[in-house]
C-alpha positions in Angstrom: -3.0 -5.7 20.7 0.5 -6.9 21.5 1.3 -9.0 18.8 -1.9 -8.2 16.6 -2.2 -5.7 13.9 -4.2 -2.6 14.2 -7.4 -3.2 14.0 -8.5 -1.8 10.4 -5.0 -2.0 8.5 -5.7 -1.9 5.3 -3.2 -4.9 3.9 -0.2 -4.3 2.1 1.0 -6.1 -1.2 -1.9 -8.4 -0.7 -0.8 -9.5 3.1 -1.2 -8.3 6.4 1.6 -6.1 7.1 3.6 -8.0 9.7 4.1 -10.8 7.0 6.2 -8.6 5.1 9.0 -9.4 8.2 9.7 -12.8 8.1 7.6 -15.6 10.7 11.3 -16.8 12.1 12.2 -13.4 12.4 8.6 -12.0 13.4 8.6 -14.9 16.5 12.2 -14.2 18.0 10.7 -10.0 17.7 7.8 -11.4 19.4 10.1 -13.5 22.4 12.4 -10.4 22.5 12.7 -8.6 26.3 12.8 -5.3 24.0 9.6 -6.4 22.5 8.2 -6.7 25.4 9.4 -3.9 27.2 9.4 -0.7 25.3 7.2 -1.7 22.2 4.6 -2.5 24.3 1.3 0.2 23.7 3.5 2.6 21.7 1.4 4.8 19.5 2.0 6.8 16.3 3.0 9.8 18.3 5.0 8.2 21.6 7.4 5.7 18.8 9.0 9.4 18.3 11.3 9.5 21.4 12.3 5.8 21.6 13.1 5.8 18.0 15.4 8.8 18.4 16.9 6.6 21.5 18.3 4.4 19.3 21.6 3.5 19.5 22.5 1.7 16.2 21.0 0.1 12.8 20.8 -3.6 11.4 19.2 -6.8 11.7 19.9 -9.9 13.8 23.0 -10.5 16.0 24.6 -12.6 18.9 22.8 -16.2 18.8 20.3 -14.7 16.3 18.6 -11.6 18.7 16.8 -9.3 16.9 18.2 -5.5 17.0 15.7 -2.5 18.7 15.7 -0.9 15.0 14.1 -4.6 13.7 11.3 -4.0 16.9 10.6 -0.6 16.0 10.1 -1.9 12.3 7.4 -4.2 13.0 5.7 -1.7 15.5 5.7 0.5 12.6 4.3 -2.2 10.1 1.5 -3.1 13.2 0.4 0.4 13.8 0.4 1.6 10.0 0.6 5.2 10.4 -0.5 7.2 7.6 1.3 8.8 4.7 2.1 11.9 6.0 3.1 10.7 9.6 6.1 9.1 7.8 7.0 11.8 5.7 7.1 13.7 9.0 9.6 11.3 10.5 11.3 11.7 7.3 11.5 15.3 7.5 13.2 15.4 10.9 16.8 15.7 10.1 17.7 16.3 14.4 16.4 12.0 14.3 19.2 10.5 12.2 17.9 7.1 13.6 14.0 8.0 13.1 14.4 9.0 9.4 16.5 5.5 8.8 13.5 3.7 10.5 11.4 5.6 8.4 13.3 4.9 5.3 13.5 1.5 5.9 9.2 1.3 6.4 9.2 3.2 3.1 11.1 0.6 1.1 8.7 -1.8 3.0 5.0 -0.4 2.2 5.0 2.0 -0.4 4.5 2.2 -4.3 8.1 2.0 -6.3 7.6 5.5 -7.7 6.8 6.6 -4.6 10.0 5.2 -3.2 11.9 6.9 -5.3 10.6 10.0 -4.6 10.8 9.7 -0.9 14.2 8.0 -0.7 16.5 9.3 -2.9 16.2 13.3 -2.0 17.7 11.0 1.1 21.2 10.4 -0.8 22.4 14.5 0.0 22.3 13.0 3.6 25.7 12.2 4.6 25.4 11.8 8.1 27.2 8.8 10.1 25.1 5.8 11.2 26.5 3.1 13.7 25.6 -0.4 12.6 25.6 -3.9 13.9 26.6 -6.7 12.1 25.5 -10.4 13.1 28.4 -10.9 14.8 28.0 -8.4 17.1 30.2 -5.6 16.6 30.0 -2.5 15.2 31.1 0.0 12.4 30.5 3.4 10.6 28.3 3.7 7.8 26.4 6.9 6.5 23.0 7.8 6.0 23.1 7.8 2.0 24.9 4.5 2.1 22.0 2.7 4.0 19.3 4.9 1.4 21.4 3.1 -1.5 21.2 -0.1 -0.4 17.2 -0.3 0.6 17.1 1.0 -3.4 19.5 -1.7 -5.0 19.8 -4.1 -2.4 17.3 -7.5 -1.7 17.8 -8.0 1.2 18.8 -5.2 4.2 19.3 -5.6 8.0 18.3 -9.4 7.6 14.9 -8.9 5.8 14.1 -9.6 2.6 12.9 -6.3 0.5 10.2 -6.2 -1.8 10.6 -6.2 -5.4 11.5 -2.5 -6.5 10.0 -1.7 -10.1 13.3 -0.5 -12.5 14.1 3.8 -12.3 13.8 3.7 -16.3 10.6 1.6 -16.7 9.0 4.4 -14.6 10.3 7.2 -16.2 8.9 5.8 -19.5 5.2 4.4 -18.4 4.6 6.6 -14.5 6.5 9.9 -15.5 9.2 9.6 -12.7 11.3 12.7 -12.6 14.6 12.5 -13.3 17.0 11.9 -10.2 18.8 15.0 -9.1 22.2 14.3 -7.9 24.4 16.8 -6.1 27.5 14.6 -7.5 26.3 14.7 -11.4 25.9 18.6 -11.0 29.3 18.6 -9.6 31.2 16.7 -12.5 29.1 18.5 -15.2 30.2 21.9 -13.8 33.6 20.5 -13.3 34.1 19.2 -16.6 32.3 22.5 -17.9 35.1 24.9 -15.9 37.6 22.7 -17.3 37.5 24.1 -21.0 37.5 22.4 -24.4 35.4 21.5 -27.2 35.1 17.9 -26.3 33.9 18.4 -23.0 31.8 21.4 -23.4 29.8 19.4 -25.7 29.7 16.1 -23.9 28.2 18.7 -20.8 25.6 20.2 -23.6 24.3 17.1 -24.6 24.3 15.5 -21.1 22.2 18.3 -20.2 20.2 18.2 -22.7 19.6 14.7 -22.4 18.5 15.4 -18.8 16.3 18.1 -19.6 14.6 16.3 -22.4 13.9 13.1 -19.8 12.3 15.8 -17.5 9.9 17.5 -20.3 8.7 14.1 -21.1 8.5 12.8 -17.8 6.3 16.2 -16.8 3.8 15.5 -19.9 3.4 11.6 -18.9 2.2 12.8 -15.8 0.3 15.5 -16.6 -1.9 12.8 -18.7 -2.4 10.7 -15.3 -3.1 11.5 -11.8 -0.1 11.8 -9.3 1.0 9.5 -7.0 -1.6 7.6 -4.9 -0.6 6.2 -1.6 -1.5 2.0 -0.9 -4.7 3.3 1.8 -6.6 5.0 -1.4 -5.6 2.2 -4.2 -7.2 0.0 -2.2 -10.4 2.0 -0.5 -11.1 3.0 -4.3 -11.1 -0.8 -5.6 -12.9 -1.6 -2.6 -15.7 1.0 -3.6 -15.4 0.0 -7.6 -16.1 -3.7 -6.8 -18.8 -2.3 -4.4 -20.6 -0.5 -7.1 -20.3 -2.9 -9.8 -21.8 -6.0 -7.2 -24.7 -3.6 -6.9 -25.0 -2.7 -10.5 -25.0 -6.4 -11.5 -27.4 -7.9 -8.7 -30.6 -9.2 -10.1 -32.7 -10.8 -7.1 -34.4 -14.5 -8.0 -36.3 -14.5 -4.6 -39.7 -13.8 -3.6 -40.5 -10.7 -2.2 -43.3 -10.3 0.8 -45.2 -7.5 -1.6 -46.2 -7.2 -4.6 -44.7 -4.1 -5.5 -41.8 -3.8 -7.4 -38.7 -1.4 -6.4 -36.8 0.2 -9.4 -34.2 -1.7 -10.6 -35.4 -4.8 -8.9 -36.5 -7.5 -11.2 -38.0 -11.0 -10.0 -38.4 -14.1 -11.6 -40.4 -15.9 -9.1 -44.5 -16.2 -8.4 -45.6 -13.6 -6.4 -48.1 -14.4 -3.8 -51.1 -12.2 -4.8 -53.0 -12.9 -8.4 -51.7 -10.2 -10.5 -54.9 -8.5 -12.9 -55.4 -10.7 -15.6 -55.5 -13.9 -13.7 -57.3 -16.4 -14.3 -57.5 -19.6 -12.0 -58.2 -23.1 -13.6 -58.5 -24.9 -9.7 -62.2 -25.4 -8.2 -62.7 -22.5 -5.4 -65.4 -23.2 -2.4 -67.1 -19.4 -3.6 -67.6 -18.7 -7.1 -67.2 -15.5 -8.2 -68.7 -13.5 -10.0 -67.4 -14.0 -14.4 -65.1 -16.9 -13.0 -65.0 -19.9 -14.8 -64.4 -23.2 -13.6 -63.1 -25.8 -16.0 -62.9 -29.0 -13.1 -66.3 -31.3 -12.4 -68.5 -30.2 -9.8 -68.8 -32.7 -6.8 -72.8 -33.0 -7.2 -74.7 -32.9 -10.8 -76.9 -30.4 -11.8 -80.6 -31.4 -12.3 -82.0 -30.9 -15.2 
């Protein structure tokens, strides 16, 4: 399996999920000596430490190499751990590196409103991240600066990202809470503790706005069921189009009994006469109260 995806991955946006990295990209992974060196037969479990190893973030570099973090991307995408293995690495705040690579396979695989539930909690994180630009040398970001761009950004550490379904268009139709921000609270009790009539009501109806957006977005999902995770969307279409193959199938071929099995309906001659049959081809034994309608070989004598 060194190149190949697990076997049983369920696919992801309608493709295997190694497609979602690009094929130029996916072969110089592939031809990397990191590749081939430390990616090779990690698991689930033993990605942990060398994912914590890592030294910095981003994409390609140099004469187009691509960086450890882009390996451990596509490892990720070739195993397909489940849900709650990446909220695990997620919710490991000693692995600053590990919850970026995590972030990152978030954006990747998972529902919109599921994103946004998973990354932006991730924005209180302000934690210092070395990256790697394509020319090869570093600088400081921060944790929620890297969370902000895999939610506004298309395209991050030389992969294209995809498409991210608008914040407001799920608070109206999928019931998306609104987003708590450490920085809104701040200015609303700021401008609260400042005093006057202007701003004490521009904090009212800001919070009331707020609180309104919540009630309604608590009674839209009330009326559907929470968030499902890409493995059971596609197991319970997989078991719907099962169910409704079987439901439909009417069989037009002969079977080898004559007996009939419920449901089953067929529409071809069976082999043995059915009661009621009545034969209009000359037999070698006559039967007794059969009645033959062909010429007999030989004429009766009078």
């Amino acid at each position: 399996m060194a190149n190949q995806t697990l076997k049983g991955a369920l696919n992801v946006r309608g493709t295997n999920p190694q497609h979602l990295v690009e094929k130029v990209v996916r072969a110089r992974i592939y031809d990397s000596p990191y590749w081939k060196e430390h990616c090779f037969a990690l698991t689930a479990a033993s990605i942990v430490p060398v994912a914590a190893r890592l030294p910095y973030i981003g994409g390609s570099y140099g004469a187009q190499r691509p960086s450890p973090f882009l390996c451990l991307l596509l490892k990720l995408l070739q195993l397909q751990p489940a849900r709650a293995i990446i909220l695990e690495y997620i919710a490991a705040p000693e692995f600053k590196y590990l919850r970026a690579l995590a972030a990152m396979y978030v954006r990747m695989t998972f529902p919109s409103l599921e994103v946004y539930e998973v990354l932006e909690p991730m924005l209180n994180d302000y934690r210092k991240l070395r990256w790697r630009d394509m020319s090869g040398s570093y600088r400081i970001t921060h944790m929620d600066e890297f969370v902000d761009s895999l939610l506004t950004e298309e395209r991050v550490a030389d992969l294209i990202l995809p498409r991210l379904t608008r914040r407001d268009v799920l608070e109206e139709g999928e019931g998306l809470a609104p987003r708590a921000s450490r920085l809104e609270d701040a200015l609303l009790a700021r401008a609260e503790g400042s005093g006057g009539e202007e701003s004490d009501d521009s904090v009212r109806e800001a919070r009331e706005d707020k609180a309104r957006r919540a009630e309604r977005a608590r009674k839209i999902r009330d009326t559907k069921s929470g968030p499902r995770g890409v493995e059971d969307v596609e197991e319970e279409e997989y078991v719907s189009q099962e169910e409704s193959d079987q439901e439909r199938f009417v069989s037009r071929s002969p079977t080898p009994s004559g007996s009939e099995k419920g449901g089953y309906v067929s529409r071809s001659p069976s082999k043995s006469p059915a009661p009621g049959y009545v034969s209009r081809s000359p037999s070698r034994s006559p039967q007794p109260g059969f009645v033959s309608r062909s010429p007999t070989r030989s004429p009766e004598r009078s």
